[in-house]
DRENPA-3360 file (N, C-alpha, C; in nm, 2 decimals, always signed):
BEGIN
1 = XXXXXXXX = +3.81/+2.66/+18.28/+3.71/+2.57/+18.21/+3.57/+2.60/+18.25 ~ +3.55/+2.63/+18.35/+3.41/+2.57/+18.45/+3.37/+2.73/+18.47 ~ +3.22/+2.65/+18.58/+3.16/+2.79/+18.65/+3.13/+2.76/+18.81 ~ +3.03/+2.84/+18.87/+3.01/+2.82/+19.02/+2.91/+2.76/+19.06 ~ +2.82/+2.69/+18.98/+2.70/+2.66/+19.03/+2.68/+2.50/+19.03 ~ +2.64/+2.45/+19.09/+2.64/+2.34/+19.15/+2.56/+2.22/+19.08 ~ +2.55/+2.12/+18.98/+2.51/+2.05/+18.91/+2.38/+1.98/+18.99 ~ +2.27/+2.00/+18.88/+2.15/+1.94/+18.88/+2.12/+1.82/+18.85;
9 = XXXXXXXX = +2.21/+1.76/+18.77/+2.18/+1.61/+18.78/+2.22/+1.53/+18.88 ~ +2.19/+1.41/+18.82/+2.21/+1.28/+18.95/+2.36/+1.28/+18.96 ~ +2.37/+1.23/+19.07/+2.50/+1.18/+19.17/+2.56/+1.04/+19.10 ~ +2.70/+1.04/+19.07/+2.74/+0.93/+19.01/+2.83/+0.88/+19.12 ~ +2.85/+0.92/+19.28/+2.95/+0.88/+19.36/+3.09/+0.82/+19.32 ~ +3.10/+0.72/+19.25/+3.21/+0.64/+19.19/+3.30/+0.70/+19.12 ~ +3.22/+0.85/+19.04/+3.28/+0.87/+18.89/+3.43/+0.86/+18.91 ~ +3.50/+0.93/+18.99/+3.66/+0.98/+19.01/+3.75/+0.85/+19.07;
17 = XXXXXXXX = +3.65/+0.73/+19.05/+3.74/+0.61/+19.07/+3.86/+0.59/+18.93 ~ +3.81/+0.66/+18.80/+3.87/+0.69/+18.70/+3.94/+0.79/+18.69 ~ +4.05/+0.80/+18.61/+4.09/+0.94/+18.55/+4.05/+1.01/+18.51 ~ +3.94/+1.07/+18.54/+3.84/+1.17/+18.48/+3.88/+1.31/+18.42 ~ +3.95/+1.39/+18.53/+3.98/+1.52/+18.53/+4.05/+1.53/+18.47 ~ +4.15/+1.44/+18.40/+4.29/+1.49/+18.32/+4.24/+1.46/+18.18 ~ +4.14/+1.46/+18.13/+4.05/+1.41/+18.01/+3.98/+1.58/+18.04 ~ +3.90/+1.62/+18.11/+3.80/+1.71/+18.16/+3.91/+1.83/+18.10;
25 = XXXXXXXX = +4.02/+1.84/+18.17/+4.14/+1.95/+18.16/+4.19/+1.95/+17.99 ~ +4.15/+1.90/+17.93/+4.22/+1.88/+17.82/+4.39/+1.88/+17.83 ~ +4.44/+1.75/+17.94/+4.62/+1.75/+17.99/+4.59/+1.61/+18.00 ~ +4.69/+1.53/+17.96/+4.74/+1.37/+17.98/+4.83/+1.38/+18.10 ~ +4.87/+1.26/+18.12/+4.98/+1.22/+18.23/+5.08/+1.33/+18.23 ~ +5.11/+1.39/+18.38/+5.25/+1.48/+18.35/+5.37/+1.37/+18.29 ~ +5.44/+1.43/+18.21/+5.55/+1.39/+18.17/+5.65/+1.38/+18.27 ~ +5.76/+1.27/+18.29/+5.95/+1.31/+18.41/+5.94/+1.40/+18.35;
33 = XXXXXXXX = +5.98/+1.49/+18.45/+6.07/+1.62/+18.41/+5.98/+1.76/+18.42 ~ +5.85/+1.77/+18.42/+5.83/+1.87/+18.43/+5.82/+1.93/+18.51 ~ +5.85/+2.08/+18.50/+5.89/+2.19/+18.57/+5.78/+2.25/+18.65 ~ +5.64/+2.21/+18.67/+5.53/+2.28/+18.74/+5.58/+2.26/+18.85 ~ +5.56/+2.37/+18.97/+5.62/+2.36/+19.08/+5.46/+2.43/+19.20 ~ +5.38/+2.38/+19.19/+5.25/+2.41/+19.26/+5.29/+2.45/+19.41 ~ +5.40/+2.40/+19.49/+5.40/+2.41/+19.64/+5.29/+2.44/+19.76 ~ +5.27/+2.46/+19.85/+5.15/+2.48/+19.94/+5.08/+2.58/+19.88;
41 = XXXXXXXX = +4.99/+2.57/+19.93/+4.84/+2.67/+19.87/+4.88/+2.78/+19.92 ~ +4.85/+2.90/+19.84/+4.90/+3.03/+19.92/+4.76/+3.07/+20.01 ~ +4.77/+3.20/+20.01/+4.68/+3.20/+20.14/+4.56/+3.33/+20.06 ~ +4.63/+3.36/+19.95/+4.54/+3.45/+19.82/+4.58/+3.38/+19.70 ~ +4.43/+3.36/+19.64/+4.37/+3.28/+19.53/+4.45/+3.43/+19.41 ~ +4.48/+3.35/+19.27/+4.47/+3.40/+19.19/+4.36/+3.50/+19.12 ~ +4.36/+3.59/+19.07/+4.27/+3.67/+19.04/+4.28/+3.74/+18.84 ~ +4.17/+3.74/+18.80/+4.22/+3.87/+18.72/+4.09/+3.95/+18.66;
49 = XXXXXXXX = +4.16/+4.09/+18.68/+4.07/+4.21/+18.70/+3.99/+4.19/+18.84 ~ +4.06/+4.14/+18.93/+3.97/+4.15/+19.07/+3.90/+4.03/+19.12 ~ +3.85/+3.95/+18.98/+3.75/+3.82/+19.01/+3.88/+3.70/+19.00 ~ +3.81/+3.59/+19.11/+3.91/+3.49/+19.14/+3.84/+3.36/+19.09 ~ +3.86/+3.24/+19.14/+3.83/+3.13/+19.17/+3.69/+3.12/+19.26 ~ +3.64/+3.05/+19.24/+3.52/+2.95/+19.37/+3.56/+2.99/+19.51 ~ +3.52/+3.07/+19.59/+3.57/+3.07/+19.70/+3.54/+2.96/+19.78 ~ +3.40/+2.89/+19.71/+3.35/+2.81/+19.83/+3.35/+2.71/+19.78;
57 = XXXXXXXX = +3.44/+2.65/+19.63/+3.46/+2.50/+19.60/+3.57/+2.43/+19.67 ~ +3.53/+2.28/+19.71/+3.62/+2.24/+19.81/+3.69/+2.16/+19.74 ~ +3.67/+2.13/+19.54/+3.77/+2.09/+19.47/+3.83/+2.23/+19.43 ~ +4.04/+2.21/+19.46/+4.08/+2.34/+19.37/+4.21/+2.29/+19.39 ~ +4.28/+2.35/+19.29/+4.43/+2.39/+19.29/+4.47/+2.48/+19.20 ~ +4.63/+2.49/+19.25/+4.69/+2.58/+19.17/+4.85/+2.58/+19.17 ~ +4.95/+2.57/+19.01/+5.07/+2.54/+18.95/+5.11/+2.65/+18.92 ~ +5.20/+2.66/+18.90/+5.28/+2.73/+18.78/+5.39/+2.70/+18.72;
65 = XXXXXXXX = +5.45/+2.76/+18.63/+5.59/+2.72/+18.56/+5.67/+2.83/+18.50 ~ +5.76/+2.83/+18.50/+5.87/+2.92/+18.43/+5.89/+2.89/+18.28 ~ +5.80/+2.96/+18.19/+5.84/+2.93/+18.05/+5.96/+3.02/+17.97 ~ +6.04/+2.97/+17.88/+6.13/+3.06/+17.86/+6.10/+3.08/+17.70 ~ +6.05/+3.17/+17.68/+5.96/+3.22/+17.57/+5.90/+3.35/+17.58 ~ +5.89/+3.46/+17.47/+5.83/+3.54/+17.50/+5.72/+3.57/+17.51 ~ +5.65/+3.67/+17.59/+5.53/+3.64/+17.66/+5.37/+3.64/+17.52 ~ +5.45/+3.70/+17.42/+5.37/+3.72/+17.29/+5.34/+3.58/+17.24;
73 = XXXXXXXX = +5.46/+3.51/+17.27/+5.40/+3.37/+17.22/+5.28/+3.31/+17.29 ~ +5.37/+3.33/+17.41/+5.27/+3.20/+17.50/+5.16/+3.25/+17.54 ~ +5.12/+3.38/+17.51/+4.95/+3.43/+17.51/+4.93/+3.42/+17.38 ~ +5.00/+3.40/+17.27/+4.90/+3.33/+17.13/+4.87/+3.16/+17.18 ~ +4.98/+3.11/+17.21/+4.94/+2.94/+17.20/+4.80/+2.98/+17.29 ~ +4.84/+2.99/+17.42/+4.68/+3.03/+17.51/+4.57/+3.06/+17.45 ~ +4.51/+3.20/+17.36/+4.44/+3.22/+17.31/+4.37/+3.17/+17.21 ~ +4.50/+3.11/+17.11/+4.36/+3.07/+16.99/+4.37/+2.96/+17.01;
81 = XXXXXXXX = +4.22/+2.92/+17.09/+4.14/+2.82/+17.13/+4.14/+2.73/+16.99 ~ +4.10/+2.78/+16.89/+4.09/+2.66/+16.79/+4.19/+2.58/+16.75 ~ +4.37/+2.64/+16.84/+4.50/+2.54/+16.77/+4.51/+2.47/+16.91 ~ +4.43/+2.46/+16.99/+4.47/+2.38/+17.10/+4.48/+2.19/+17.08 ~ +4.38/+2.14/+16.98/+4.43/+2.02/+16.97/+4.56/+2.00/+16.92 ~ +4.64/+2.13/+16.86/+4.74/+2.08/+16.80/+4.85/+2.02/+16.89 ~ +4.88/+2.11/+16.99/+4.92/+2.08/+17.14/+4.90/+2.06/+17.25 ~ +4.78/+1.95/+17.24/+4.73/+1.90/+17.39/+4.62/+1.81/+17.34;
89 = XXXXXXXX = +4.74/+1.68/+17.32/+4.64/+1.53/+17.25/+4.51/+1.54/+17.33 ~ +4.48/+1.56/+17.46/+4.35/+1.53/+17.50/+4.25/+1.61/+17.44 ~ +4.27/+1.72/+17.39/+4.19/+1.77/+17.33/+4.15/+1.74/+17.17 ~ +4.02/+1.71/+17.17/+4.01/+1.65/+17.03/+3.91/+1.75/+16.93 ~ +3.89/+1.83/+16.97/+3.81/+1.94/+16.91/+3.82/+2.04/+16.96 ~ +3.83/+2.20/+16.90/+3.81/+2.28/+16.98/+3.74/+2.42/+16.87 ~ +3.63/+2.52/+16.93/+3.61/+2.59/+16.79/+3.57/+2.74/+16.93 ~ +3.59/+2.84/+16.87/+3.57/+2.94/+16.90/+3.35/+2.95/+16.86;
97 = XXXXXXXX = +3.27/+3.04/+16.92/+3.13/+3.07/+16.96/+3.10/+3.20/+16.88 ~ +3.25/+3.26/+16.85/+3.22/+3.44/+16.85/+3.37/+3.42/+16.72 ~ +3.42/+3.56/+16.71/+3.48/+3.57/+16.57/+3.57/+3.73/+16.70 ~ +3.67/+3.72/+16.63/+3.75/+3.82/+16.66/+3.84/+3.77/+16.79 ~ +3.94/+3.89/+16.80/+4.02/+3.83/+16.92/+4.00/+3.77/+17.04 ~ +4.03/+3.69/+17.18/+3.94/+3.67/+17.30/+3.93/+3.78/+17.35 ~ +3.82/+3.81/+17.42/+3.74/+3.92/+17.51/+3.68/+3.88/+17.58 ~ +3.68/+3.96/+17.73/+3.52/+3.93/+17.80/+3.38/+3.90/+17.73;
105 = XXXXXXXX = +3.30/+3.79/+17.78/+3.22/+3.75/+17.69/+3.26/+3.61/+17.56 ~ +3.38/+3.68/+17.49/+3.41/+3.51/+17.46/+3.36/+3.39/+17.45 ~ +3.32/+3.28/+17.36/+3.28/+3.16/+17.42/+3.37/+3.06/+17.31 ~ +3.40/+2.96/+17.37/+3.47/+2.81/+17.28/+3.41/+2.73/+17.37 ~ +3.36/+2.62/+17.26/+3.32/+2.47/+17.29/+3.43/+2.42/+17.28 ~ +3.48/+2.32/+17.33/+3.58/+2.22/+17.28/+3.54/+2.06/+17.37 ~ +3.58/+1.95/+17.32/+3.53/+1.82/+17.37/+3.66/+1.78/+17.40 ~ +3.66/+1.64/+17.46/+3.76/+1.56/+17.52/+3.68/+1.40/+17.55;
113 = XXXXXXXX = +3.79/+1.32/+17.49/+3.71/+1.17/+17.51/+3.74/+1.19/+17.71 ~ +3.65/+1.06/+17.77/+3.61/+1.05/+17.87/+3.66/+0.88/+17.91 ~ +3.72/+0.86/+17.97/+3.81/+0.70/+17.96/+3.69/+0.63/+18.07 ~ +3.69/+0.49/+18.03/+3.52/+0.41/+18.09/+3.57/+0.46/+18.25 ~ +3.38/+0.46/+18.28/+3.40/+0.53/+18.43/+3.23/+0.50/+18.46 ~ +3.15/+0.47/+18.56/+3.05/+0.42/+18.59/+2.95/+0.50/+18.56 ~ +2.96/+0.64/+18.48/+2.84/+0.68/+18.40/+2.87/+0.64/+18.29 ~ +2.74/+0.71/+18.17/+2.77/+0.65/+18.03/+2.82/+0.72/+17.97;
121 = XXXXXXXX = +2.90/+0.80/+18.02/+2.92/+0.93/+17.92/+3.10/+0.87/+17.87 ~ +3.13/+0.87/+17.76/+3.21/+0.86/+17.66/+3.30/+0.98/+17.64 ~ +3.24/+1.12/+17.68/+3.32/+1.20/+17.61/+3.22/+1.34/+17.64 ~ +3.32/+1.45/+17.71/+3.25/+1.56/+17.72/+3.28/+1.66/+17.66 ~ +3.15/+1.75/+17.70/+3.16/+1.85/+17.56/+3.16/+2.00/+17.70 ~ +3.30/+2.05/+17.67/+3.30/+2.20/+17.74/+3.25/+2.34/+17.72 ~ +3.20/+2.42/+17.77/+3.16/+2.56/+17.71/+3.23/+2.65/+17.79 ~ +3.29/+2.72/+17.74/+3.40/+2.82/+17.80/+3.37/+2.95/+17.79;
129 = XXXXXXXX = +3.32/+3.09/+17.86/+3.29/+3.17/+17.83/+3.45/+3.32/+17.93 ~ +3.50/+3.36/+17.88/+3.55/+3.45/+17.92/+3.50/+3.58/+17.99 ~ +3.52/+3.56/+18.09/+3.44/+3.67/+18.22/+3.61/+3.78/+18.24 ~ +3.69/+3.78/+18.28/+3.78/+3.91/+18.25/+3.88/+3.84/+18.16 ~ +3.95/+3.97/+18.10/+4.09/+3.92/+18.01/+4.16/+4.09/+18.04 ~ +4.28/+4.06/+18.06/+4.36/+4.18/+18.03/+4.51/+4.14/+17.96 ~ +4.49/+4.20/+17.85/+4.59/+4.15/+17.74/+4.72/+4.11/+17.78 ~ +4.81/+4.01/+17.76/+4.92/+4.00/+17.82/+4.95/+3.92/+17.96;
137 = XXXXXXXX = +4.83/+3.97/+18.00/+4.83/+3.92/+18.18/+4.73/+3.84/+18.23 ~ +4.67/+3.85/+18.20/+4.55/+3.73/+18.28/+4.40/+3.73/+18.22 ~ +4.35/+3.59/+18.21/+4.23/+3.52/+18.17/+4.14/+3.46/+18.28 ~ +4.03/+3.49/+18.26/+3.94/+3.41/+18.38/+3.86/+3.35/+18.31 ~ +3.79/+3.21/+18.28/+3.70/+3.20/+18.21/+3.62/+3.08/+18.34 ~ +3.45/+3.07/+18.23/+3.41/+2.97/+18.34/+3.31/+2.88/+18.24 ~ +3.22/+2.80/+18.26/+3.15/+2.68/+18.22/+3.15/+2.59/+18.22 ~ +3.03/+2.49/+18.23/+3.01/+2.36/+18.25/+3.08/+2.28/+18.16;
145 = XXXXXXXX = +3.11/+2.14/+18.21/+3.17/+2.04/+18.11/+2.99/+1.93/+18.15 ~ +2.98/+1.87/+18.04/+2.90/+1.80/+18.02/+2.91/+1.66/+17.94 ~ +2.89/+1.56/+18.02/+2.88/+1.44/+17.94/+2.71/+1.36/+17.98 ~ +2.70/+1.27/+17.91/+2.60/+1.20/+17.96/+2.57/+1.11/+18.11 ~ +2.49/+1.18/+18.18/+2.48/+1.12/+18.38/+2.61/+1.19/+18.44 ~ +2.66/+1.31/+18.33/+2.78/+1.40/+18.43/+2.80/+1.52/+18.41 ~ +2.81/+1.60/+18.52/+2.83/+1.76/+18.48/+2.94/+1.80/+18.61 ~ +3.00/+1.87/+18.54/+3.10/+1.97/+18.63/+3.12/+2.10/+18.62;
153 = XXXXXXXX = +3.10/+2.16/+18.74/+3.12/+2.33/+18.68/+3.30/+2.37/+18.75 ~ +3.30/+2.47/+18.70/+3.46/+2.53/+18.79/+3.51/+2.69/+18.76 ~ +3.61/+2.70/+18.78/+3.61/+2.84/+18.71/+3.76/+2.85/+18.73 ~ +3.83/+2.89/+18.63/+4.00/+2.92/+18.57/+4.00/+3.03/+18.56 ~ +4.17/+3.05/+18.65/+4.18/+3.17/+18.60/+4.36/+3.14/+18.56 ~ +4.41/+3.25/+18.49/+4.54/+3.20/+18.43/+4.61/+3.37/+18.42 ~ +4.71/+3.38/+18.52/+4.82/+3.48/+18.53/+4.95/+3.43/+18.42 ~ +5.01/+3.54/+18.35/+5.11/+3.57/+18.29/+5.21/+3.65/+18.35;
161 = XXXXXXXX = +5.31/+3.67/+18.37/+5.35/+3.74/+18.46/+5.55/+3.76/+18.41 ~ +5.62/+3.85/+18.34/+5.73/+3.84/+18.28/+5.83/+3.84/+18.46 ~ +5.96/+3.75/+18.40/+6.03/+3.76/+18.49/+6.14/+3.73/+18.46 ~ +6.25/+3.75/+18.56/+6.41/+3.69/+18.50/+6.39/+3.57/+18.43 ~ +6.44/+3.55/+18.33/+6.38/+3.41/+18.26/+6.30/+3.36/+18.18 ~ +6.25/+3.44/+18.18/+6.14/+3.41/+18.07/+5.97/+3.48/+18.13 ~ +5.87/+3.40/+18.10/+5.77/+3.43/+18.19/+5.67/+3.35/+18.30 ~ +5.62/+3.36/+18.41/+5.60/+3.27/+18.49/+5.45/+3.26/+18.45;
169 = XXXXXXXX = +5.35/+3.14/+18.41/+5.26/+3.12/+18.38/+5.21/+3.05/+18.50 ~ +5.13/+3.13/+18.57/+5.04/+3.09/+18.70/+4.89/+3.05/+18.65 ~ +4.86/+2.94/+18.76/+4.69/+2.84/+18.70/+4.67/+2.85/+18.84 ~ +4.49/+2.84/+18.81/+4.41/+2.81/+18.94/+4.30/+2.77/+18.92 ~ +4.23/+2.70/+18.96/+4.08/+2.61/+18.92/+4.04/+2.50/+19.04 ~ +3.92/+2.59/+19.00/+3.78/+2.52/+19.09/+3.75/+2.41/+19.01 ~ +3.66/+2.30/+19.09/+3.53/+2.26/+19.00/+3.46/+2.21/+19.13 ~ +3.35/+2.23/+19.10/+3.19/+2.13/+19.16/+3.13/+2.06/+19.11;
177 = XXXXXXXX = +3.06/+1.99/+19.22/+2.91/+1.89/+19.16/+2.97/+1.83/+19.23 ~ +2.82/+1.75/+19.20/+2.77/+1.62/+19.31/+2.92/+1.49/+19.27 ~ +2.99/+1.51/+19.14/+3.05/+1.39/+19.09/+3.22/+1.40/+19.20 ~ +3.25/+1.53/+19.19/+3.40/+1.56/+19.22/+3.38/+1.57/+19.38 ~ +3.25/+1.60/+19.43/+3.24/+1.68/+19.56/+3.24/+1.51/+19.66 ~ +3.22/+1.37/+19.58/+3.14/+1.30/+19.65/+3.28/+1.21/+19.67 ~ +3.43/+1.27/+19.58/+3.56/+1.21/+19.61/+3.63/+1.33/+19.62 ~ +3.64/+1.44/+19.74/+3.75/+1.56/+19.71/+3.88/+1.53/+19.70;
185 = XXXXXXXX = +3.95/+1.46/+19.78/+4.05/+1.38/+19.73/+4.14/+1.35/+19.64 ~ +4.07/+1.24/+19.58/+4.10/+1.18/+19.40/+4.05/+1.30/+19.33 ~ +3.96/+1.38/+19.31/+3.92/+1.49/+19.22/+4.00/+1.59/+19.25 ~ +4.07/+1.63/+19.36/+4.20/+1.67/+19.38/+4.35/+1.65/+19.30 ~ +4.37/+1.55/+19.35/+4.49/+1.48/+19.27/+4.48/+1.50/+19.12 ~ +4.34/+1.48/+19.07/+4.39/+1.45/+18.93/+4.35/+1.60/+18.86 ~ +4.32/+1.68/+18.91/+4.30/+1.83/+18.85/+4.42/+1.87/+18.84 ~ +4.51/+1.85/+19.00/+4.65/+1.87/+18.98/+4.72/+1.83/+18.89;
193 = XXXXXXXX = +4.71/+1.69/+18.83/+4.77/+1.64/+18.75/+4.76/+1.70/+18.61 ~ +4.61/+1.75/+18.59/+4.59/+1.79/+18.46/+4.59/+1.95/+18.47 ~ +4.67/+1.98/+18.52/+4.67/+2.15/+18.55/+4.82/+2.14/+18.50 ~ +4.91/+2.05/+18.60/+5.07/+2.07/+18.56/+5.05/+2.00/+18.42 ~ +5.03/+1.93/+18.38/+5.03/+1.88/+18.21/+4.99/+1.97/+18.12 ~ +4.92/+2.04/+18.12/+4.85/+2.13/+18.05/+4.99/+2.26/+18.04 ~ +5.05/+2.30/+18.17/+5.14/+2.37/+18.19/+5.28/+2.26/+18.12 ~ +5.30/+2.19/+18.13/+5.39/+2.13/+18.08/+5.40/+2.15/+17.91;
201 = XXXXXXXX = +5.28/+2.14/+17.87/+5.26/+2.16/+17.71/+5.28/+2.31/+17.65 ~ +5.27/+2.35/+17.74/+5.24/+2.50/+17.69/+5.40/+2.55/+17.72 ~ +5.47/+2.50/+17.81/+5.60/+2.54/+17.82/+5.62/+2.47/+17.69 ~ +5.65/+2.35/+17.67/+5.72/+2.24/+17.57/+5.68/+2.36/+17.42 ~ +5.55/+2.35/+17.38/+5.53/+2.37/+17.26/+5.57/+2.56/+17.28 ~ +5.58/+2.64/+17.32/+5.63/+2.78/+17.37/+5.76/+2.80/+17.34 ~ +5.86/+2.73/+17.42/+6.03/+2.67/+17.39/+6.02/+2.59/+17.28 ~ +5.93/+2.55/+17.14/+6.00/+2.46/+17.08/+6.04/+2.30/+17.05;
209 = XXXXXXXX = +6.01/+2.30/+17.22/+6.04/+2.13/+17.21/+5.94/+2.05/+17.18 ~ +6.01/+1.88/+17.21/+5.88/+1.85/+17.10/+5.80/+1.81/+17.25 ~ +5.64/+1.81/+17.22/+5.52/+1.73/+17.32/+5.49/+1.60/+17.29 ~ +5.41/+1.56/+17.35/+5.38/+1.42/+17.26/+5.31/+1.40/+17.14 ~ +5.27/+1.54/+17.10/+5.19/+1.50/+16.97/+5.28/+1.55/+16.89 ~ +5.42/+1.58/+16.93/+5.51/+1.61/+16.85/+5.59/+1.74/+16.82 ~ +5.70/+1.80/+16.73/+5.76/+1.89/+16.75/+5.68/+2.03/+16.74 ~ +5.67/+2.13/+16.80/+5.60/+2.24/+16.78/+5.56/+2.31/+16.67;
% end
């Protein structure tokens, strides 16, 4: 989603008294049952083409899951940005910046409502710019999410990786600012939450089955 630099606006302390991040992630509540299996933090960050995560954000995590699908699919559902509301209710818009396949450089806007929370902001609006892609195998992208009295930066990166079974879809994300940094904590927990949901969808609609906005 995000980038590395550290937000210029005011300090909203409270904001992550709310659900914030699983709105931000474009992922609702994890579902019983799903299969993200994140375990202790490894001891090397995800990468692709070399560049990783925030080394120095003290919001981060990182999931993965075993999707059983082939890997052609689940790097189309991934890439075209503009069918993502179809499979991930929190997203309520999404539009591609540029024309042609994803590439470094790359940019998609997409928004997400924002549930009440002690700024005014209603609903933010993301800019996503892809910094490496290597076809098949891994995405790195970064930019701010922006609402009104809130800003977040971060930076995602997302491994593909074929294996007995299907293929293992590995996540990893930063975010900063004065909003997440001033609860690391709760802005912890709920990135998690919206990292394995997001993975949860992408398996669901990849296999077939139905998500909550329904059958694939």
């Amino acid at each position: 989603m995000s980038g590395t630099r550290r937000s210029r606006t005011g300090t909203q302390t409270a904001l992550f008294t709310v659900p914030l991040a699983v709105a931000l992630l474009g992922a609702g509540a994890l579902p019983a049952g799903a299969a993200a299996s994140p375990g202790p933090r490894p001891a090397t960050s995800l990468t692709c083409r070399g560049a990783g995560v925030d080394p120095g954000a003290r919001v981060r995590y990182r999931a993965e899951i075993l999707v059983n699908a082939p890997l052609r699919t689940i790097w189309k559902l991934q890439t075209d940005v503009e069918r993502w509301p179809a499979w991930q209710a929190p997203v309520t818009s999404a539009e591609r910046l540029d024309l042609g396949p994803l590439r470094p450089g790359s940019s998609f806007r997409w928004t997400t409502p924002v549930p009440p929370n002690p700024t005014p902001a209603t609903s933010l609006e993301i800019t996503s710019t892809v910094r490496q892609l290597r076809h098949h195998s891994c995405i790195r992208w970064t930019g701010p999410a922006t609402g009104e009295g809130l800003h977040i930066d971060g930076v995602h990166v997302w491994n593909f990786t074929e294996t007995r079974g299907g293929v293992l879809v590995s996540t990893e994300e930063t975010h900063t600012g004065p909003q997440v940094d001033a609860d690391v904590p709760t802005a912890t927990a709920l990135l998690r939450q919206g990292l394995e949901s997001w993975l949860h969808d992408l398996k669901a609609t990849a296999e077939g089955k139905p998500t909550a906005e329904g059958p694939a």
